[in-house]
ZAMARGU-4260 file (C-alpha; in steps of 0.2 Angstrom, whole numbers, plus 5000, padded with zeros to 4 digits):
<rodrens>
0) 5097/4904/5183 | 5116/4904/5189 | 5114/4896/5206 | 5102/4880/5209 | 5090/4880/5225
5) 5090/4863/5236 | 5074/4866/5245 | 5076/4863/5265 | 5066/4849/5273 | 5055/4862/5281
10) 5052/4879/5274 | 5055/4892/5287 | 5052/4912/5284 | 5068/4917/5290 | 5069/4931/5278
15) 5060/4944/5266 | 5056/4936/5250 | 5062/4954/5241 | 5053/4961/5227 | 5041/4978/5227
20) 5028/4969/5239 | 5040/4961/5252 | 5035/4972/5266 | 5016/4964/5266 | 5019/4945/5260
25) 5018/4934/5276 | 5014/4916/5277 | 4998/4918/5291 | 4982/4924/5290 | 4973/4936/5303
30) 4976/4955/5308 | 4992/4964/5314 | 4982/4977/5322 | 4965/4984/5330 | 4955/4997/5317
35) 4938/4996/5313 | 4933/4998/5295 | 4923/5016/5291 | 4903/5016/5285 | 4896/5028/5275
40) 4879/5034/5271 | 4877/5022/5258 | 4868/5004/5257 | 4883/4997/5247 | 4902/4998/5258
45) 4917/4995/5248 | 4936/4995/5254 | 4946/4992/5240 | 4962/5002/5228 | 4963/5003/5210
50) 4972/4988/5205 | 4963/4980/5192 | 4954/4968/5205 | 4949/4983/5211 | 4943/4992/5197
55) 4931/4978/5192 | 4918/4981/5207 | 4919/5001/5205 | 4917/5000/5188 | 4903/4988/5191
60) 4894/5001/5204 | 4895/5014/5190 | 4888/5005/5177 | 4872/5000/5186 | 4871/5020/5193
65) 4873/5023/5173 | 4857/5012/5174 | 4849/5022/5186 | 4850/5009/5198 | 4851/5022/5213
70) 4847/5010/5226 | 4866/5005/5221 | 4875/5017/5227 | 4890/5015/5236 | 4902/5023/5248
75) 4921/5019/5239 | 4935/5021/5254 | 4953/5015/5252 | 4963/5003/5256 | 4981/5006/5258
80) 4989/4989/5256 | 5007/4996/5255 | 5006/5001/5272 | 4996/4984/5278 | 4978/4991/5280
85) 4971/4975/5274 | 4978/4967/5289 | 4967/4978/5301 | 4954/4967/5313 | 4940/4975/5305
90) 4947/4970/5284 | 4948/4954/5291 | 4932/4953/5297 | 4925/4958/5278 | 4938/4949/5270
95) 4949/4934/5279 | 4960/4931/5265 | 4966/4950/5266 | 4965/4956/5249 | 4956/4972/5242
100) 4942/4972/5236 | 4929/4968/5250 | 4912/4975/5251 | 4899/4974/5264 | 4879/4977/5258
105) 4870/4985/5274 | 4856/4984/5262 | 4849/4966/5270 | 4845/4961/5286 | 4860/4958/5293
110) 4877/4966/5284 | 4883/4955/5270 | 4900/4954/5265 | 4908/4946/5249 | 4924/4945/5247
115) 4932/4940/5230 | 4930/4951/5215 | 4922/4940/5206 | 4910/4935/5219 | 4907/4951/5220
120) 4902/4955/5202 | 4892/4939/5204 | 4883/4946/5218 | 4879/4963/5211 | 4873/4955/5195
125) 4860/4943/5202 | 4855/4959/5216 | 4850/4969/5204 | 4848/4957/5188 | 4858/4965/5176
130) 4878/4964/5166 | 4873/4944/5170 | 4863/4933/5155 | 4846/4928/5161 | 4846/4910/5148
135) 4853/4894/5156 | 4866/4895/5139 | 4871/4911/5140 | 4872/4911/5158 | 4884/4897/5158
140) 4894/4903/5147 | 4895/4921/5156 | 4900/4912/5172 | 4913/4901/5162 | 4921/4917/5156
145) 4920/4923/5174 | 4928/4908/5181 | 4940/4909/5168 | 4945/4925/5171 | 4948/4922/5191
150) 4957/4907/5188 | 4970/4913/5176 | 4972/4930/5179 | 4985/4922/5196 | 4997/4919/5182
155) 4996/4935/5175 | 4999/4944/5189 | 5006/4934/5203 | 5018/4927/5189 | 5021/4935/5175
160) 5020/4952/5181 | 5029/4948/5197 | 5043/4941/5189 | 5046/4953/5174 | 5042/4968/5181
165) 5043/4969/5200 | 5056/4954/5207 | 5071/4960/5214 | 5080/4950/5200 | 5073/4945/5183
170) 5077/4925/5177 | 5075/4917/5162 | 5065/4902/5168 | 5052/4911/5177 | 5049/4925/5165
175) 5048/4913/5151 | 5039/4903/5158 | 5023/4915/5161 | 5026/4924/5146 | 5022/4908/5137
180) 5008/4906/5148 | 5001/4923/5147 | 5002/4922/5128 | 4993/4908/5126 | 4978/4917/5137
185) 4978/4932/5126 | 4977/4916/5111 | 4964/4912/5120 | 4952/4926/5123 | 4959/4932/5106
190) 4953/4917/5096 | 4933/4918/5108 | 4935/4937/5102 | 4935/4933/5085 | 4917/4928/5087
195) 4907/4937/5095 | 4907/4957/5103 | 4910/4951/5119 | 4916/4937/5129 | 4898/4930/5133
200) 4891/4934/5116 | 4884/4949/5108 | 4880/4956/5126 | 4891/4967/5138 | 4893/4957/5156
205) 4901/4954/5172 | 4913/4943/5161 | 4920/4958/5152 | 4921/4968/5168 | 4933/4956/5178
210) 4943/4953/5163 | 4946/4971/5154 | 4956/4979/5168 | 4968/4965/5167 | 4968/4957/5149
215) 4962/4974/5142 | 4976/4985/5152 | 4990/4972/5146 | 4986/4976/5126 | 4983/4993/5131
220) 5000/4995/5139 | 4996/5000/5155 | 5001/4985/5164 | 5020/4980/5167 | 5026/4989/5151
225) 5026/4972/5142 | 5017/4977/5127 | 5031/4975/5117 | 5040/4959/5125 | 5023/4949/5122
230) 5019/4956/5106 | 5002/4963/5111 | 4998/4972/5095 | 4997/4953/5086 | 4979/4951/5098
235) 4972/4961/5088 | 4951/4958/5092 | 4959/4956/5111 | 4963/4976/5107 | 4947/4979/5098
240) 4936/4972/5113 | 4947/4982/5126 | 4946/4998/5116 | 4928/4998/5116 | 4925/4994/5134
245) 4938/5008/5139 | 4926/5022/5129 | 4911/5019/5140 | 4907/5033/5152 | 4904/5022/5167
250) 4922/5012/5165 | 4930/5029/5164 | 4923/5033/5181 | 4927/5019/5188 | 4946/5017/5186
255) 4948/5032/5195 | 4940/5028/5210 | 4951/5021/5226 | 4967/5028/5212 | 4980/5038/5222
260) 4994/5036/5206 | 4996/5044/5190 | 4988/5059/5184 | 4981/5067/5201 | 4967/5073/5189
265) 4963/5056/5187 | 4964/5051/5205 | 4949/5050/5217 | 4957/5043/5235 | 4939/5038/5242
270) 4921/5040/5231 | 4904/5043/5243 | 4895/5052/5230 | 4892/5054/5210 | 4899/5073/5211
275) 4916/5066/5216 | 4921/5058/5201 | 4914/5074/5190
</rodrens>
């Protein structure tokens, strides 16, 4: 960088911090306005858009209707976060931190909500016993990937992909940085994916579903055009893994659900019943 920062005593927000999501960054919690959230007909509510945290809870609903798990189906409505929907009283009441995707289950006695994607493939899972390893083992290591996959995944997108593909200026330091970081991830799942099928063995599971629309879409290059700058050919059981996950019928219904970009003939704003995505 050309021009060093001297942090203030205090931090004030005195000023847009720039970039794509300027407009809805804010250092306080709570809503900015009165709205209820909509219900459907279905047991399962989901408010949510199709980023890739997104897609991980529809894809997850689709697989278990693949299943013919019926008693999971879901009402799908969007969340339009560029215009600060998830800022509305009623977001907040299914999700506090104010970030997509949120569900509430109107299935139990009282209306349960789980916020955090991975919570919420957690939750599924163990609801309807499935996409989750029933042995201690394999259990654990399912969850670790899970875990993983929630823990990491900031870096990927609050850092890397911020910095490289949507600040208002790129820098060396920063983009470096994370591209170091990021790299060594994709070593990482590369290198487990070198072993086994799938990231908790030889078993499809909630591990794979928070982790493909994020490590898979990088390789794949539909995330922050970068394929090139991280050399994302050189993963090459990362891409083999992701390739696979993307042919399955239920994964390709659910990355279109909540999607309002791209192909339009790809795009399904709000999903309430099977015949929508066909």
């Amino acid at each position: 960088m050309n021009d060093t920062y001297n942090p203030p005593v205090v931090w004030k927000w005195d000023k847009p911090s720039g970039g794509r999501f300027a407009s809805i960054n804010r250092p306080i919690s709570g809503s900015t306005h009165e709205r209820e959230l909509p219900i459907g007909n279905h047991p399962h509510q989901l408010y949510s858009v199709a980023t890739p945290n997104g897609m991980k809870v529809s894809i997850m609903f689709e697989e278990l209707l693949s299943l013919g798990y019926e008693e999971a189906e879901y009402d799908a409505w969007l969340i339009k976060i560029g215009d600060g929907e998830q800022f509305s009283s009623g977001f907040v009441k299914a999700n506090p931190n104010s970030k997509i995707p949120a569900l509430i289950d109107h299935s139990t006695a009282e209306p349960t909500r789980i916020f955090e994607s991975g919570a919420i493939l957690l939750y599924l899972a163990e609801k309807f016993s499935t996409f989750i390893p029933t042995s201690s083992k394999e259990r654990a290591e399912c969850l670790s990937w899970l875990f993983w996959q929630m823990g990491s995944t900031p870096y990927l997108g609050g850092g890397f992909g911020h910095f490289y593909a949507y600040a208002p200026e790129k820098y060396e330091y920063p983009i470096n940085r994370y591209a170091m970081e990021i790299k060594r991830q994709l070593d990482v799942l590369d290198k487990a994916l070198s072993k086994s099928e799938y990231l908790a063995g030889y078993e499809y599971s909630i591990a794979d579903m928070a982790t493909q629309p994020w490590y898979g879409a990088l390789v794949s290059g539909k995330l922050y055009n970068a394929q090139q700058f991280l050399e994302v050919d050189n993963y090459t059981h990362v891409k083999r893994w992701s390739t696979a996950i993307q042919k399955r019928t239920a994964v390709q219904r659910g990355v279109r659900v909540n999607r309002v970009w791209g192909d339009e003939s790809k795009q399904v704003k709000e999903r309430h019943q099977k015949s929508d995505l066909d």
